[in-house]
N, C-alpha and C positions, 0 to 999 in steps of 0.2 A: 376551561380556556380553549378560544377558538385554537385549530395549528392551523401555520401558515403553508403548511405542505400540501399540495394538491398531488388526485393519485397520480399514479404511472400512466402515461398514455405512449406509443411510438414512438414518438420521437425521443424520449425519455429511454425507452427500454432501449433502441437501437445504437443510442450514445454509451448506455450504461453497456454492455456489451462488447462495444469497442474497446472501450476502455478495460474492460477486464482481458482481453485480449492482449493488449498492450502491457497489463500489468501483469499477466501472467509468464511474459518474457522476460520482467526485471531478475527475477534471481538465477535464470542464466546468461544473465550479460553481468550480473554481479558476478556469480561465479566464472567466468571468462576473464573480467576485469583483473580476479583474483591471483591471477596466475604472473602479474607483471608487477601487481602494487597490495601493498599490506591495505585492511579492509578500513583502519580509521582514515588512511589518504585517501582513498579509494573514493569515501561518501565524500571529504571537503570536496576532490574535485569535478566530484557528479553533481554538486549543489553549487560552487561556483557555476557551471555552464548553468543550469536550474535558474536560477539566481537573474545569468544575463537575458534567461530569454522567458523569465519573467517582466522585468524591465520592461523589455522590448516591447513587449505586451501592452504595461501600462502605458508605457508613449503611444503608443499607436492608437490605443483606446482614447486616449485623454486623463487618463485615473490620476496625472501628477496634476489635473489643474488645479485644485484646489484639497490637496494631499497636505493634510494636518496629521499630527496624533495627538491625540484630546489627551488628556492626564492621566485619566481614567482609563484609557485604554494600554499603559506601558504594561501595567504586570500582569492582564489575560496574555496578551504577546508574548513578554519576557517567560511564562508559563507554556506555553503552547509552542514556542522553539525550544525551550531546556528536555520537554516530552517529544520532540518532535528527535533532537539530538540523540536522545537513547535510547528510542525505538530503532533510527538505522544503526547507530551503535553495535545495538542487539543484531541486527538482521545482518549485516555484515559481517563480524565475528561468527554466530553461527553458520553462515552459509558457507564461508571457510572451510569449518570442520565436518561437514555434511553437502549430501550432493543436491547438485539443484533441483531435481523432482520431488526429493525433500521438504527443501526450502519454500518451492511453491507450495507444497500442501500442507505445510505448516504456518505458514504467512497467513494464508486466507480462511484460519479460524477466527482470523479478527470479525470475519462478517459473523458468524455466530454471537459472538460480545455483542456486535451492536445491534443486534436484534435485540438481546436480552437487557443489556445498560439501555436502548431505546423506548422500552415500555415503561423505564423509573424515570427517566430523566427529558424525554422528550412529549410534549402536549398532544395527547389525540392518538399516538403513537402506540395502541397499546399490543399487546402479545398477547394474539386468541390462539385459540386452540391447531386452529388451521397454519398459521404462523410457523407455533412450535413445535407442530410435526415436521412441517416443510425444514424446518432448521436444523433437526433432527434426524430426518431421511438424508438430506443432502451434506452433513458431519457424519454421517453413519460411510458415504464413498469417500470420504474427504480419509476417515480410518484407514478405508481399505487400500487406498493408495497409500497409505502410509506403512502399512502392514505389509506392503508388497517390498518394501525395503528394510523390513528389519535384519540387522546384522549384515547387510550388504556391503561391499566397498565402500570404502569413502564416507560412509556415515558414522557419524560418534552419539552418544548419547547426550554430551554437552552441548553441541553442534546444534541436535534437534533441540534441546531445552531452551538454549539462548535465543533461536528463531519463534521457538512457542512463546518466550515471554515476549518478543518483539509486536509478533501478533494482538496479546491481549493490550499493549501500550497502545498499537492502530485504534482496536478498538474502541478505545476511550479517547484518543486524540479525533476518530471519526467522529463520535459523538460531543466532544468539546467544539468541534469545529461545526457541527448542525447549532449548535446552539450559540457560539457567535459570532456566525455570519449573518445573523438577524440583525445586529445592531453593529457588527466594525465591517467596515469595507474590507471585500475580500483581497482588493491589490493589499492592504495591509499585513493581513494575513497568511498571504500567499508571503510576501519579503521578510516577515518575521521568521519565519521557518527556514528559509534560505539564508538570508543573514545570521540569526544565531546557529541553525547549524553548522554552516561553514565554517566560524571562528569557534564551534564547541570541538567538534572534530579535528579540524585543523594542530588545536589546541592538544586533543586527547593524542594525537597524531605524533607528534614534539616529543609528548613525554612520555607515552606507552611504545612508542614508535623508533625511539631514537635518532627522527628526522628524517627525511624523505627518499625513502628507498622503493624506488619503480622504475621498471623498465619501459621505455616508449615507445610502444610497440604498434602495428596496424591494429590490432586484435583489442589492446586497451585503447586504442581511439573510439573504435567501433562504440566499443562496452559503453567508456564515456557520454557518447554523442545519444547514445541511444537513453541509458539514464539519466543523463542529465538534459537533453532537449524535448524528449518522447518523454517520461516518465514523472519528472521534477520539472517541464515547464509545460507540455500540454495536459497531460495526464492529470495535472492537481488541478489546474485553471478547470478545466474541464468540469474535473468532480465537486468541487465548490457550485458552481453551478449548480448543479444538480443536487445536493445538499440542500442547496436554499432554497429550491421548487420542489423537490419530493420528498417524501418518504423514506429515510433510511431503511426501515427494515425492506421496504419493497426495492430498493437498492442492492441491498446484500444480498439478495437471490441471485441477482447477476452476479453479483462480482462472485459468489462460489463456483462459479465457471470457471475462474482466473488459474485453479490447481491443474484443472485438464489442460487448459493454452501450455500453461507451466511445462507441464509433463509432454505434450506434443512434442514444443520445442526442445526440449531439455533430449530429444532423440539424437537430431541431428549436430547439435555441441558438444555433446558429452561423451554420446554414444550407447544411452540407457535403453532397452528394448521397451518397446511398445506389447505389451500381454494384451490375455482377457481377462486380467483385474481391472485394466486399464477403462476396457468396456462395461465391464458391470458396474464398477465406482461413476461412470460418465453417467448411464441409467440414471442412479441414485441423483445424483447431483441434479439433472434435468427435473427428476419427479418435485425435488424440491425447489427449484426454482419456480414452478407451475402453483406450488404453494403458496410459497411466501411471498409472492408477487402481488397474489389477490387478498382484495383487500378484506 
């Protein structure tokens, strides 16, 4: 079977990039968020803003002109927001209980899965040898950073588990979503996950929650505006995109960049020192990106 993915070229790589950038700031703006609002309210109200300036989006594009949902398409949806719900779920709770340079370098094992869920499940996509060294070398810094907090402050062992199961759920919601945004439009896709996440959370919010306790704070605006308008409205439009014109595995090279942004920023927030694990793990991660990039 032909795929519909054509390789990596510049403008692809320099997107994807950014975007790891960006993404690699989300779990210290969650964790910042953290500190005013318990983590189920936390995600509703990062995916309402998500949500509106999705919207926003599709107006301006045009996507509501002729905005149906075929029949066929309610339960991949009603699927792909229930998995989308308890992945940040996941990532919020553990990030709670574990520090953000943690969280980063736990989150973005997902690109790992989808290399590996990409060679079964995606056409043309397959995992050569060159691949899963690259995958391999740059999980091998991804350790190291990790290794560089064990038994540290603020980290728990639940904390990191609940962020590592978040991770392997990415990765299978990344590869659900390479495969269909071939056939459902991505405005759909993109409001699915914001819609039912919002009333999943919301919900989980209520009742795990005991009702809505956060303080209003500048610092939880920031967190908000930043995951919820950067993160959950350009950050996913974005990557859909790019989904549907590349290569996933050649994607996840970049995004395992996203633990080093992580850890950069996770300096000046938190206050976590910058080492030379910090440098050797960056090597690692680079060699593999040069990998898995090529096709």
């Amino acid at each position: 079977m032909t795929s519909p993915h054509r390789e990596l070229d510049f403008k692809g790589a320099a997107l994807a990039l950014l975007l790891s950038a960006l993404w690699g700031g989300n779990p210290v703006a969650i964790k910042v968020g953290l500190l005013d609002a318990p983590p189920f309210w936390l995600g509703f109200m990062r995916f309402v803003l998500g949500g509106l300036a999705i919207l926003a989006w599709a107006w301006w594009t045009g996507a509501f002109r002729e905005f149906r949902i075929a029949p066929h398409e309610w339960r991949p949806l009603a699927f792909l927001g229930l998995l989308f719900t308890v992945q940040i779920a996941c990532l919020n709770v553990g990030t709670q209980w574990t520090t953000a340079s943690h969280s980063a370098v736990l989150i973005n094992a997902y690109a790992v899965h989808t290399v590996v869920l990409a060679h079964f499940r995606v056409p043309g996509d397959r995992l050569t040898p060159r691949k899963l060294g690259g995958a391999l070398i740059a999980y091998a810094g991804i350790v190291i950073l990790f290794s560089r907090g064990l038994g540290g402050a603020g980290a728990t062992l639940l904390g990191d588990v609940s962020v590592s199961i978040s991770a392997l759920l990415l990765g299978e919601r990344t590869i659900y979503l390479v495969r269909a945004v071939q056939h459902i439009d991505p405005t759909k896709l993109l409001l699915a996950q914001a819609l039912v996440g919002s009333a999943g959370l919301a919900a989980m919010s209520l009742w795990l929650e005991g009702g809505i306790p956060y303080r209003w704070t500048a610092s939880l605006a920031l967190a908000l505006l930043y995951q919820g308008l950067v993160v959950a409205g350009f950050n996913f439009t974005a990557s859909l995109w790019l989904l549907k014109h590349y290569r996933p595995s050649a994607l996840a090279g970049f995004f395992l960049t996203s633990p080093i942004f992580g850890v950069l920023l996770s300096g000046p927030f938190t206050g976590e020192p910058l080492t030379t694990t910090l440098l050797l793990a960056s090597l690692l991660v680079a060699a593999g990106i040069g990998l898995t990039s090529r096709p």
